[in-house]
N, C-alpha and C positions, 0 to 999 in steps of 0.2 A: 499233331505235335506231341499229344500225349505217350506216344508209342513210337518216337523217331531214336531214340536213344535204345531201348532195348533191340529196336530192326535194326540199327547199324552191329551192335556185338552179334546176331545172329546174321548178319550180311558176311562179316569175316572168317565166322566157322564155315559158310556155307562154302565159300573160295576155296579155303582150306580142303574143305572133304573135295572140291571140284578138281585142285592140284594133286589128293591124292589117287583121285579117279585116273588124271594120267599118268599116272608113275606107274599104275597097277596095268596099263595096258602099254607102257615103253620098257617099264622091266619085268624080268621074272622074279617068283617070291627071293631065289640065291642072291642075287644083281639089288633088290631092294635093301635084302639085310646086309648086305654086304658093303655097300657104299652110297646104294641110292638112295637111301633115308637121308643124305647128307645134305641133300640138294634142294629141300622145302627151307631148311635155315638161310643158305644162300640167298633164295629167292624173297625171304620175306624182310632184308635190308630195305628194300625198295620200298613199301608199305610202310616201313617202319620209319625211315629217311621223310618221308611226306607226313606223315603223321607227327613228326617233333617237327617240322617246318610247320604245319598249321597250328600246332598248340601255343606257340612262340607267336605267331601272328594275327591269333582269334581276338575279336575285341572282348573286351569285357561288356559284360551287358550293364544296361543306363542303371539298375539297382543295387549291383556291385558296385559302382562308380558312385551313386548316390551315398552309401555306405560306406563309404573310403573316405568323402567328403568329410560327412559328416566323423567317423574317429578323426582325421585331421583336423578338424574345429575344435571334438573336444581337448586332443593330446595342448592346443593351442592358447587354450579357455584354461585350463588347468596350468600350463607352465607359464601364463601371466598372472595368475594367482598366486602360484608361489614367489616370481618377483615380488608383487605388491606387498606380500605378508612377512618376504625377503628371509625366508629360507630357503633352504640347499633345495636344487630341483631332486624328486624321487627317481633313484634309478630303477629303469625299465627290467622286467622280470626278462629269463634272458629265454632262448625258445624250446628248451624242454621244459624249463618251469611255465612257461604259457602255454604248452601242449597239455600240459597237466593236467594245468586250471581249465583247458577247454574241453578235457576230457571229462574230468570231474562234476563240471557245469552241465553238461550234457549227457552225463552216462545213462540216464533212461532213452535216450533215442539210440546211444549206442548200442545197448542190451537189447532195444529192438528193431535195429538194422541187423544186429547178428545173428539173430534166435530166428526173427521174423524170418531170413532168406535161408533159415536152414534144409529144411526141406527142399526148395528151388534148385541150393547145393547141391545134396545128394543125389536128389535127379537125375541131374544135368550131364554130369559124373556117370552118373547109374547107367543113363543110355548110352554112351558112347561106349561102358567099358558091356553095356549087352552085346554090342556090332562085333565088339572084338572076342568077344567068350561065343557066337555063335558060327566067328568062321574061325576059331579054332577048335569047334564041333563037327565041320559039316558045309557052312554057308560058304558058296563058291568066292574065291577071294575078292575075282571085278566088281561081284554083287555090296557087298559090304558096302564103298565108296560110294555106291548109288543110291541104296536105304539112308548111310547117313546124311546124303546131298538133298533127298528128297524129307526125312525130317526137318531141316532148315528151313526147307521150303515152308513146310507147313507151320512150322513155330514162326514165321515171322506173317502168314496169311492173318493166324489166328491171332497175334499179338495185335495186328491193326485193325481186325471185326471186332475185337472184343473190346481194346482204346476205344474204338467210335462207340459203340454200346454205351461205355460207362460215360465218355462224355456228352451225349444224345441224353442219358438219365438223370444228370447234374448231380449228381448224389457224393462226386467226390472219389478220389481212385481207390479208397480202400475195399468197399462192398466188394469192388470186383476183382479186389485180391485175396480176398477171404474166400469167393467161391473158388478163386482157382484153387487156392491151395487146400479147399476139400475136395475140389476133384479129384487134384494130382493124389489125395491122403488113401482116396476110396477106390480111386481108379488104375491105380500101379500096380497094385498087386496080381489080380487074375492077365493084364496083359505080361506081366513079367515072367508068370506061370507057364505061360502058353509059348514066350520066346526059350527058357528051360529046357520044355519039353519036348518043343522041335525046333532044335538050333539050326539044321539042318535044311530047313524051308524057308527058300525066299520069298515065297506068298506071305505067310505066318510072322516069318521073322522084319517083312516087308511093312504088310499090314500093323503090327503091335507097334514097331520104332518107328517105321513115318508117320503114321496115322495117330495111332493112339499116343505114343511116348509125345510127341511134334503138337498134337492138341492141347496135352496138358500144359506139358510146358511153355504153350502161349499164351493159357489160361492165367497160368499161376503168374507170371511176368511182365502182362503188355501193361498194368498199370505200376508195377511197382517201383520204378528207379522216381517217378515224378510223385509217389508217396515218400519215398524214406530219404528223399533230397530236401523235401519239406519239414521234416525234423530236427533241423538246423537252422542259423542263424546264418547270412547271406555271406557275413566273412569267412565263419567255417567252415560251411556246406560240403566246398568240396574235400578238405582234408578230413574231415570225419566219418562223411559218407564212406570217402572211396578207401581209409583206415577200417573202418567197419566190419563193409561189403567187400573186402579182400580178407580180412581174418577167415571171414564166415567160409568164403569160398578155401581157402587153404585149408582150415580146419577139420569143415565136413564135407568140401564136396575134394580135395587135395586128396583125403585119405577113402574116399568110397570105393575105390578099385581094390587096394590091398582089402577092405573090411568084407566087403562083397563075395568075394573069394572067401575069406577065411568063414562066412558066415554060410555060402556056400554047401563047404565041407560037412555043417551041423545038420541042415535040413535045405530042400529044392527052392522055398518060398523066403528064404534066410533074410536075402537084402530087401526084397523088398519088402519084409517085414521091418528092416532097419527105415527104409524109407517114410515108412507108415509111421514109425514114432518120430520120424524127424517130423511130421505134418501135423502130428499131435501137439510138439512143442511147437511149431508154426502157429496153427489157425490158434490156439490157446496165448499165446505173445500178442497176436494183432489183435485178438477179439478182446483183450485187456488194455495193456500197452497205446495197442494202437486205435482203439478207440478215443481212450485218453488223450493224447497226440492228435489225433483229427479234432476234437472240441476245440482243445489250444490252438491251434493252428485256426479257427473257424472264428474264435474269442477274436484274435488275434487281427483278422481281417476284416472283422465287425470295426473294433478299434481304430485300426486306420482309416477305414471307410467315412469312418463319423470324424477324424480327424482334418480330413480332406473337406469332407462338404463344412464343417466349420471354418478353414481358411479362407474356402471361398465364399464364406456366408457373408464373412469379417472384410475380403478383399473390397467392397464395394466403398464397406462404411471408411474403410482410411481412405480410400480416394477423393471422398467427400470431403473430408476431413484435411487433406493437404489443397482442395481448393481453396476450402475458406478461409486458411491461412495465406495463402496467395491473395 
C-alpha cells in the first residue's frame, strides 16, 4: 500500500517508453519526425478519458468523509450562534482568499514538499534526457526505448522492496527517504560519468540508466508520496500536495534538460554535479523540516489514539448511566 501510488506514475512511463519501442520499429527516424510523433497524443485520449471517468467516480475515503462531517457541524454551530447573538452571518472568504490562508497555514510542509522532491526532480529528468543525449551520440535508436522500458522496470521493483523494508521496520516512511536521497546524492554522479563517456554503448549506457539510474530512483521515491501527503490536513492534502509536487516538478525537474546541456558545455560531470546539489538541499530539507514534520504528525496520532481509547473508556459509563434513568 505503501508504494501503490508511486508504481502506478512509474506503471504509465513505463507504457509510454513501450509505445515508443513500437513506433521506433513501425517507423523510420524521417516517418517519426515527420508525423509519427503525432500519434502517441492520439493514443493517449483513451487513458486519459478513463482516468477523468474514475477520478469523478472514486469514493472518498471514510476520513475525508469524516472530516467534511465534522466542517459541516462546525460551519452549522457557528451560523446558530450568530442567529442567537442575532448578528449578520460572516461572509465566507471567497477561494483565492482561502488558498491563501491554506497556503499560508501550511507553508512549511509546502517548502518541504518542494525542496524535499528536488532532487527526485532533477533525476528523473536527468535520466531520460541521458537516453536521449546517448542516441544522439552513438546509441542505436531501437536500443534507447528498451534501456528506458527496462529502468521502469526496475524503479518500480525497487520502489516495492524498498516500501516493504520500511514498513517490515516500522520506523515510518521517512528514514527511507533520507537514504534514498543520499544514495541518489552519492550515486549519480560516477554512473552519469561513465553514460558521457560512452554514450555509444548499450551495455554501459544499459547497465548505468536501467540499473543504476532505475535503483536509485526507487530508492529515493517508494516512500515519499505516503510522507509529504501526511504533511497536510485531510481537506487539503490533495490540493497542496499535488500544488507543491508539481511546482517542484516544473521547476527543477521542467528545466533539467535545457540546464544539463548548457552545464554540459562547462565541464563532462556539469549535471550531475547539479544533481548532487539538488540532494544537498534534499537530504538537508528532510533531515530538518522533515524531521520536524514526522514528530507532529507522530504527536499527532498519539493524540488521537488517547482520544479514542477515552471515548470508549466513557462509552460504557453513559450506558450505565441511561439505564438507570430508565
Amino acid at each position: 500500500a505503501t508504494s501503490i501510488f508511486a508504481v502506478s506514475c512509474c506503471m504509465g512511463s513505463l507504457i509510454a517508453s513501450g509505445v515508443g519501442l513500437l513506433l521506433s520499429f513501425a517507423f523510420d527516424a524521417e516517418q517519426a519526425m515527420l508525423w509519427g510523433w503525432r500519434l502517441p497524443f492520439l493514443w493517449c485520449l483513451a487513458p486519459g478519458l478513463i482516468s477523468l471517468w474514475g477520478r469523478r467516480h472514486l469514493p472518498e475515503s471514510p476520513e475525508f468523509l469524516e472530516w467534511k462531517e465534522k466542517q459541516e457541524q462546525r460551519a452549522q454551530q457557528e451560523s446558530a450562534q450568530q442567529e442567537r447573538i442575532g448578528s449578520a452571518p460572516v461572509a465566507s472568504k471567497g477561494g483565492l482568499a482561502q488558498a491563501m490562508a491554506a497556503c499560508k497555514a501550511h507553508a512549511a510542509g509546502i517548502v518541504l514538499v518542494l525542496f524535499g522532491t528536488m532532487q527526485h526532480a532533477i533525476a528523473l529528468y536527468q535520466a531520460v534526457w541521458c537516453i536521449s543525449y546517448a542516441e544522439a551520440h552513438g546509441l542505436p535508436r531501437r536500443v534507447a526505448p528498451v534501456i528506458s522500458s527496462l529502468m521502469w522496470v526496475v524503479h518500480m521493483a525497487t520502489i516495492v522492496l524498498t516500501a516493504a523494508v520500511s514498513d517490515a521496520h516500522g520506523k515510518g516512511p521517512l528514514p527511507a527517504l533520507i537514504f534514498g536521497a543520499v544514495c541518489c546524492m552519492v550515486g549519480w554522479l560516477p554512473l552519469f560519468y561513465l553514460v558521457t563517456a560512452n554514450p555509444g554503448s548499450p551495455v554501459v549506457v544499459g547497465a548505468c540508466v536501467s540499473l543504476g539510474f532505475g535503483v536509485l530512483l526507487g530508492l529515493e521515491s517508494a516512500t515519499s508520496h505516503v510522507f509529504y501527503t501526511g504533511c497536510f490536513p485531510t481537506g487539503a492534502r490533495g490540493r497542496l500536495f499535488g500544488t507543491a509536487f508539481n511546482l517542484s516538478a516544473t521547476a527543477f525537474g521542467g528545466f533539467a534538460g535545457a540546464i544539463s546541456e548548457a552545464l554540459l558545455s562547462l565541464t563532462p560531470t556539469g549535471p550531475a554535479v547539479y544533481t548532487a546539489i539538488g540532494g544537498v538541499v534534499s537530504v538537508t530539507v528532510l533531515s530538518t523540516l522533515g524531521r520536524a514534520q514526522a514528530r507532529a504528525s507522530q504527536e499527532a496520532r498519539h493524540l488521537a489514539t488517547a482520544e479514542l481509547e477515552e471515548a470508549a473508556s466513557a462509552a460504557p459509563h453513559i450506558d450505565v448511566l441511561a439505564e438507570a434513568e430508565v
